[in-house]
Each structure stands twice: as C-alpha cells, then as structure tokens.
N, C-alpha and C positions, 0 to 999 in steps of 0.2 A: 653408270654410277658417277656421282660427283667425285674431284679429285680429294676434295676436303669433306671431312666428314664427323661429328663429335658423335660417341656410342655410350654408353650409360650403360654400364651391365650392372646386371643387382643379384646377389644371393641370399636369397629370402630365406626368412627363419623368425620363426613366435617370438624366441628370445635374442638373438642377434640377429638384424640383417646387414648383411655387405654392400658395399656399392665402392665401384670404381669409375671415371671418364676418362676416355681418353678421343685426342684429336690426331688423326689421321689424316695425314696431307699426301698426297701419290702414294709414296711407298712408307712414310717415315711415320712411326708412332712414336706420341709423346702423351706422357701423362699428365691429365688436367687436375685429378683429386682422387682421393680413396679415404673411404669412412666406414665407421659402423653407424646403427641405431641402435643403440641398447634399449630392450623391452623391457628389462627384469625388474624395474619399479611399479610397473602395471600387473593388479592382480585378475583383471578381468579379459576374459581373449576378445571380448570384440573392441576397448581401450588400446588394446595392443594395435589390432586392423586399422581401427583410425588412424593411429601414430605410421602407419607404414604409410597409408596412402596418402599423409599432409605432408608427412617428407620424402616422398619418389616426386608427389606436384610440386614440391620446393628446391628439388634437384633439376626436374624439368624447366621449372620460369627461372633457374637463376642461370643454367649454362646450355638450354637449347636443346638437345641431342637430337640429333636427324635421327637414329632409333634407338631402340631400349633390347637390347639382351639379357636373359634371365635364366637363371639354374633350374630346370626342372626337377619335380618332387623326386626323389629315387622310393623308392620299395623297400620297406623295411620293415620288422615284424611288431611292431607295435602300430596298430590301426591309427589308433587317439591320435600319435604324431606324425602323422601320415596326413591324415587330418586336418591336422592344425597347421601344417608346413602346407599342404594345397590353396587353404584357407587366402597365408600370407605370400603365395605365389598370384594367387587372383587377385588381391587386393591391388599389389603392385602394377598389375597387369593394367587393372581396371584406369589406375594410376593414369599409365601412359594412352591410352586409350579416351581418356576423356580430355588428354591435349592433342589428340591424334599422332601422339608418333606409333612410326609402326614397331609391334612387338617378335622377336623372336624367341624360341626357344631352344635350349638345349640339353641336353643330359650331360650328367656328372661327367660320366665317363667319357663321354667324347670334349667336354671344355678340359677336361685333366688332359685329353691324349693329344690334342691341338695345342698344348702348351710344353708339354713334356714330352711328347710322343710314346708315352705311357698311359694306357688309360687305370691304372690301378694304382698314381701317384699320387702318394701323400700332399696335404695341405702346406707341409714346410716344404716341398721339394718343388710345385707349382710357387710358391711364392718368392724360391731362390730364382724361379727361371724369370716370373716378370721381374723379378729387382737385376737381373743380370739384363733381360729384353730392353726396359723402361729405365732404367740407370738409375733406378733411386736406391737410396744408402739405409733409410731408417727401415726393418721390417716390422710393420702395425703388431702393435702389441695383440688385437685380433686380427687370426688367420682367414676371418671371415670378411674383413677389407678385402685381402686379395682374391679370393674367389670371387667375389661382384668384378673384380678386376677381372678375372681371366675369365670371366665371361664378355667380357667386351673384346676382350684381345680374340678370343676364341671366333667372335661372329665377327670381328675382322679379316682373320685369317681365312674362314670360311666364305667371304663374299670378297675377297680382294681382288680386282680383277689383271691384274697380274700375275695369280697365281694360274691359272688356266694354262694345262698343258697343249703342248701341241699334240696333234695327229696325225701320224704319217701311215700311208698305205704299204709302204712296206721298204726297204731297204736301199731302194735308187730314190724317193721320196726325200729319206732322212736323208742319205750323204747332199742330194740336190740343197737343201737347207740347210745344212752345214758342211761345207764342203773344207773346213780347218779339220773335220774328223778321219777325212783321207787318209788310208795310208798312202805315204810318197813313193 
C-alpha cells in the first residue's frame, strides 16, 4: 500500500448523493471535501443517472482518488427504491470504472460500525464521530455528505496497514514481543 493515498467515498441515492475525500498520509487523515448532489430538480430517473455519473467523473478529474468506496444498497421493503438506489450505485460505480480507479464496497452497517463501533448508529451520531475524527466544525446541512465521508474513512480503516494485528502462538510468544508486559 502507498503511504499517501486520496479515497473518494460516495453514498449514492436518486434524490441526494453524498460524497466525501479524504487524504491519507501513513497514519494521519485529513479531509479534502464533503458534498451533496441534489437530484430533486430532475423529474426523470435516467436525468438523475446522468447527473451522478458527470459528477463522480468530475470528482474523479478534479482530485485524483487512488480508489473510490461506496455505500451499498441495503434491503428495504419497498422494491421501486431498491431499485432506483442500485440503479444510482452502478452508475457511480460505472463512474469510477471508466477512469479505472478501483472500486470498493460496503454495507451500511459495517461503514456505521467502523466509524462508531456501532453498526445500528444513527446518521447524527456517525457525523459527530467524523467531525470529532476529521476536526471540522460546520456539520453539512445534509447528513448524506458525511455518509460518502464514512465511507471513505470506513475503506480506510479497513485497508490501513497498520491496523493488522499481530499473532502469537501462545503466551512465551506474546511476553518474547513484549517483554514491558512482564510482571517484575
């Protein structure tokens, strides 16, 4: 893994999509930008699709991102928006795909639980954690900026390679590699 790295996560959606960047240098994230797209002027869903994919390729050519993370559809009981959110998951996809960055995915529940250590936290509670992570003061009037955010944080966390624990075979192992844990 490079030590520097810019990630681009997006939380796709017909009528809002989110996107956050952030650049990753060894250990230290900073945030590059957080936006929405508002769809709700377009009354047609494939106007909508176009609008996603000219602005993920205009997020891609203006800041780069060595890859793209993205919020997978969840399961919900209405088919139609099941749908139409897969719809604007592939679009995006298609997005980064056609500049070649590699694409990742994830589910809700695991970008919520990699940022909160909850996977059943609220969209204000994931957005206190990156403004508390990432040090910014304003929180976007859409809570669907920081979801594209914590999905970039999320597929940081998940690929950082520092995070990798070690493994020891068993108890003379662990004290040999840490021998401050001795008792005296």
């Amino acid at each position: 893994m490079p030590s520097e790295r810019i990630i681009l996560g997006i939380d796709p959606g017909s009528t809002i999509m989110g996107y956050g960047i952030i650049n990753t240098h060894e250990k230290k994230i900073t945030l590059v930008t957080m936006g929405v797209l508002k769809l709700h002027q377009y009354s047609e869903h494939e106007d909508k699709l176009k609008k996603i994919f000219e602005r993920t390729v205009s997020l891609i050519e203006e800041y780069h991102p060595d890859e793209l993370a993205i919020e997978a559809p969840f399961f919900g009981k209405n088919v139609q928006s099941m749908l139409k959110l897969g719809r604007a998951q592939g679009v995006a996809m298609a997005a980064g795909l056609s500049r070649t960055v590699p694409i990742f995915e994830y589910s809700p529940r695991k970008i919520k639980q990699s940022i909160t250590g909850r996977g059943n936290a609220s969209k204000e509670q994931v957005a206190l954690m990156l403004q508390n992570l990432l040090q910014f003061t304003q929180t976007p009037q859409y809570l669907d900026a920081t979801d594209g955010l914590a999905a970039a944080v999320c597929h940081y966390f998940q690929n950082n390679p520092g995070k990798q624990e070690k493994k020891f075979t068993g108890w003379k192992s662990f004290l040999t590699e840490n021998p401050e844990r001795q008792a005296k």
